[in-house]
C-alpha positions as CSV (number, residue, x, y, z in Angstrom):
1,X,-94.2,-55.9,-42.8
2,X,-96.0,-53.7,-39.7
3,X,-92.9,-52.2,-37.4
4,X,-93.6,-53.8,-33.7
5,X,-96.0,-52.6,-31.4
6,X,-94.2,-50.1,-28.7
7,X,-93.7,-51.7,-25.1
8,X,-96.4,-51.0,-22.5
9,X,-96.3,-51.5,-18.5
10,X,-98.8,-51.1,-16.5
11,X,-99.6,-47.6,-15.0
12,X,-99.8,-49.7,-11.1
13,X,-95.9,-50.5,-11.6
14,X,-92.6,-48.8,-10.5
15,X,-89.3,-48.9,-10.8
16,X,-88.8,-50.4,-7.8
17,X,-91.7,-53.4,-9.0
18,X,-90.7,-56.3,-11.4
19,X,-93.4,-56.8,-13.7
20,X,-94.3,-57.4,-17.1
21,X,-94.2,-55.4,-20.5
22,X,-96.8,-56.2,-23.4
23,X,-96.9,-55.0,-26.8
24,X,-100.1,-55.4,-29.2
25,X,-98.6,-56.8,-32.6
26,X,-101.1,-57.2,-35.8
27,X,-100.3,-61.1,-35.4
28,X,-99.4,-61.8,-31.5
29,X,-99.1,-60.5,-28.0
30,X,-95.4,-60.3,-26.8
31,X,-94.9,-60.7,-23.2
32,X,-91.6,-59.4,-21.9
33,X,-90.0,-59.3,-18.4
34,X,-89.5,-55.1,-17.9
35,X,-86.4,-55.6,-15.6
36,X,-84.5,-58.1,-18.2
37,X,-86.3,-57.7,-21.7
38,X,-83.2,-58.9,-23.4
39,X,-83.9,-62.8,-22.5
40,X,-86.7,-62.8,-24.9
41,X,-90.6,-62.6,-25.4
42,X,-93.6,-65.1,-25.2
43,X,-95.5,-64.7,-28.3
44,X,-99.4,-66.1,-27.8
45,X,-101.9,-65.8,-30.0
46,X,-104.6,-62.9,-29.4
47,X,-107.1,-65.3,-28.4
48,X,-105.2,-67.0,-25.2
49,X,-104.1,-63.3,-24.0
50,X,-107.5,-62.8,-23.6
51,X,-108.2,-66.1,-22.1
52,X,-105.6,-65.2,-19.7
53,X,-106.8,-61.9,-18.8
54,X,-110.2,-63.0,-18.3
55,X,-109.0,-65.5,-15.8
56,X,-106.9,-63.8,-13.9
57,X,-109.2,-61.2,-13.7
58,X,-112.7,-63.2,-12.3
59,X,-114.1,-62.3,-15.9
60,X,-113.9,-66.1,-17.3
């Protein structure tokens, strides 16, 4: 088994900003909440994380 992807946030977030952390697994996408990561992650397949970034960002 792979250890887990590290944690990224975005490079336009603070400290002061509540947004989200991703990590890029072999199998999934894991979607966290960077000011309470202990309440869990949203695991999507690879292919609805990039439907939702291509729709959120005008690219669909």
């Amino acid at each position: 088994m792979n250890p887990p992807a590290p944690w990224r946030k975005s490079s336009h977030s603070s400290k002061e900003v509540e947004c989200v952390e991703v990590a890029l697994d072999k199998d999934c996408v894991r979607v966290r909440d960077s000011k309470n990561p202990g309440i869990g992650t949203l695991n999507l397949p690879h292919n609805t994380w990039s439907a939702f970034l291509s729709q959120v960002s005008g690219r669909e």
